[in-house]
N, C-alpha and C positions, 0 to 999 in steps of 0.2 A: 218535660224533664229538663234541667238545667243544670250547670255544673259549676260550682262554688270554688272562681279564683283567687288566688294568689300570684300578685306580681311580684318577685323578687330581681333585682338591678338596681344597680349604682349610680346609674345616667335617666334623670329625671327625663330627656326626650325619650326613651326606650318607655317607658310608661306610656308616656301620651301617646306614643305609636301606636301602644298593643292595648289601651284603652278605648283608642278611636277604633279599634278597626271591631274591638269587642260589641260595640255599640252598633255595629250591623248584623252580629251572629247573635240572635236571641235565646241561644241555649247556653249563653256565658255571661254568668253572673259574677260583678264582682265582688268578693272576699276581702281582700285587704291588699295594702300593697308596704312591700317593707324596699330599703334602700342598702343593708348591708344582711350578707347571709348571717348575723350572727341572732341581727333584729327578727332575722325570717324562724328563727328558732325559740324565740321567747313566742312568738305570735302562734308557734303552731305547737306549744306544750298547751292553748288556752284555747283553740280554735280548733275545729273540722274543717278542711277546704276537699276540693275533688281533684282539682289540677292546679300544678304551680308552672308559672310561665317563669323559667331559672336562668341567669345570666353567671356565668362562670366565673370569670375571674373580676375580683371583687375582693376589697381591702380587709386584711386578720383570716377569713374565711372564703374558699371558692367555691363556687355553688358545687362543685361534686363532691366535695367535703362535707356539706350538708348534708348530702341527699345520702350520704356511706352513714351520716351521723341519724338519720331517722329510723327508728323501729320500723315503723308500718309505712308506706310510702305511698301518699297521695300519686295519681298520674301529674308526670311530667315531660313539658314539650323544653327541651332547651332553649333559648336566645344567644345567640354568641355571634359575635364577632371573629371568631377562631376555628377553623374547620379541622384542625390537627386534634381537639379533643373527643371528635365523632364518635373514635371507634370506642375508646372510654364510656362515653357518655351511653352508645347502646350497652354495652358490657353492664351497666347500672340500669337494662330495662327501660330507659325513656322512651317515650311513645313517638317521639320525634323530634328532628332536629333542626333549628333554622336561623338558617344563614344571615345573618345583619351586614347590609340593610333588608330585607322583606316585604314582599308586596302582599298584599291583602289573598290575593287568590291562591300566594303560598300558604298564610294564615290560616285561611277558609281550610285548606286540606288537610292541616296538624288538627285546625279544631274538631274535624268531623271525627277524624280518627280518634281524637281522644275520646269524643263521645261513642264511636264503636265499641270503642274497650271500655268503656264505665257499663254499658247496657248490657255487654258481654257477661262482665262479671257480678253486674245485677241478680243478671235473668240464673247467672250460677249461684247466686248465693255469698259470693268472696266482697263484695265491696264493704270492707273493713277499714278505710283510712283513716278514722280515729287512730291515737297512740293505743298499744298493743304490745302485750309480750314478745320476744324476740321470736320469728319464726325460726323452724330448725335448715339448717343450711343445704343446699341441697347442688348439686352439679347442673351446670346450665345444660340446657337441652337443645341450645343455639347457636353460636356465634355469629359476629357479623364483621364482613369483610370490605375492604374499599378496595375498588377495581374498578377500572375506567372512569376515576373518578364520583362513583354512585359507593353507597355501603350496604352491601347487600345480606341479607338474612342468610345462613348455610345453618341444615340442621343437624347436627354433629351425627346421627345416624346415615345420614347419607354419603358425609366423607371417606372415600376407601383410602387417601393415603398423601402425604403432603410430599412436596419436592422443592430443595432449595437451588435457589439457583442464582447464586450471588448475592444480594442484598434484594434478591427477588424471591416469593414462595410461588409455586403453582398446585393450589389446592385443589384436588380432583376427585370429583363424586365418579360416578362410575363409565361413563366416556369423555365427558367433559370436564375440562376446570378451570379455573379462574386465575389470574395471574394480582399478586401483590404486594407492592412495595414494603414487607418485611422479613424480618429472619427467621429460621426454621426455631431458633432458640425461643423466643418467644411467643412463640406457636406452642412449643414445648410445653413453657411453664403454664399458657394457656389452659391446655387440653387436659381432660381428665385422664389421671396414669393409671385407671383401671380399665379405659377404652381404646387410650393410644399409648404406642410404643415407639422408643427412637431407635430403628431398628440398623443405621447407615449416619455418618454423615453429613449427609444429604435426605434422608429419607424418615418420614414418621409415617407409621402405619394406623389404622382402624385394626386393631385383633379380630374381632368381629370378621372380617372379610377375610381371614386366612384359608387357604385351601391347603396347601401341604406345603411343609419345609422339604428342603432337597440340599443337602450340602452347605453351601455359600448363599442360600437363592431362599424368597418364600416366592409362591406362586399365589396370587388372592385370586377368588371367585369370577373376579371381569377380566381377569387373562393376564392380568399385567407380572408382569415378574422381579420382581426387588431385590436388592444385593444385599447382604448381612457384612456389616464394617466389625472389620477383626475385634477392633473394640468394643464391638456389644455384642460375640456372639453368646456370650457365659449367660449376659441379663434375657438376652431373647428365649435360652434354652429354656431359663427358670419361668419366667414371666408366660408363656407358651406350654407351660409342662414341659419340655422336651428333655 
């Protein structure tokens, strides 16, 4: 089995890097290589590829602009020289992200994984990355978060409840959580408003984990106890039945 690339980047040494190193992983074939996102879009209204190795920012078009502009979406490993676009970049399902400059043995790890996920949705049935009708949109079932410097998967099922805490959130499953460098506002517009609630100031909930309202206070399932902000007690009452 082999997987039919595409290089997309701007900096003709970024090529040769991620050519040489293609040339000791035998399940990576290449495909073509284009030098601005806009070429990477004429190439692949004409071509099938399996994975695009994508470089972000890049002259008229940035590679995440592409990848929002494709119907069907080949697997893709980012290139960047930017690690401020990460959390972006999973949010758009890339299979992995890596840091320029890169060492082979980093390489080696994005490529295996890609090829996990190709064989995954072989052996399912889904490997469609030809162009295709738009699929229907559907709520992610993911996020991913950066904390200690690592960007970690959380599975929106398992979130009982966010806390802000200055230009810091602490997102917290059910004893533990995770501290990280953003606002609870943007967590907000994140999350789906059929799952989470802004039920404080400070505080967005999982519904889902409600156990009983009491006055001022919800109480959720793992014990924790949360303040209702005067300001949303009208939305909690409706959004809750209450």
């Amino acid at each position: 089995m082999s997987l039919r690339c595409l290089i997309v980047d701007d900096e003709p040494l970024a090529h040769d890097v991620i050519l040489k190193y293609m040339e000791d992983v035998p399940f990576l074939e290449k495909a073509g290589q284009c030098f601005r996102a806009t070429e990477a879009m004429e190439f692949l209204s004409h071509n099938t590829v399996d994975l695009i190795f994508l470089d972000i920012r890049m002259p008229r078009l940035t590679g995440l602009d592409l990848l929002r502009s494709l119907q069907q979406k080949p697997l893709v490993i980012i290139t960047s020289a930017y690690e401020e676009y990460a959390l972006e970049s999973f949010d758009l399902d890339v299979c992995d992200y890596l840091l320029k400059p890169f060492r082979f043995d980093r390489f080696l790890k994005a490529a295996n994984r890609a090829l996990a996920m190709y064989t995954l949705k072989k052996q399912s049935g889904t490997t469609s990355f030809a162009p295709a009708p738009p699929a229907t949109e559907t709520e992610p079932a993911h996020i991913y978060i950066k904390s200690d410097k690592k960007f970690i998967q959380v599975q929106l099922e398992e979130i009982h409840y966010l806390e802000s805490l200055g230009n810091y959130v602490k997102v917290w499953e059910e004893k533990k959580y995770l501290l990280t460098a953003r606002t609870l506002t943007s967590f907000e517009e994140q999350l789906p408003a059929e799952q989470f609630i802004r039920i404080h100031k400070s505080f967005i909930l999982n519904k889902k984990f409600v156990q009983y309202i009491e006055g001022n206070f919800i109480k959720l399932k793992n014990g924790a106890e949360l303040p209702v902000g005067k300001n949303y007690r009208q939305e909690v009452k409706q959004l809750l039945g209450g």
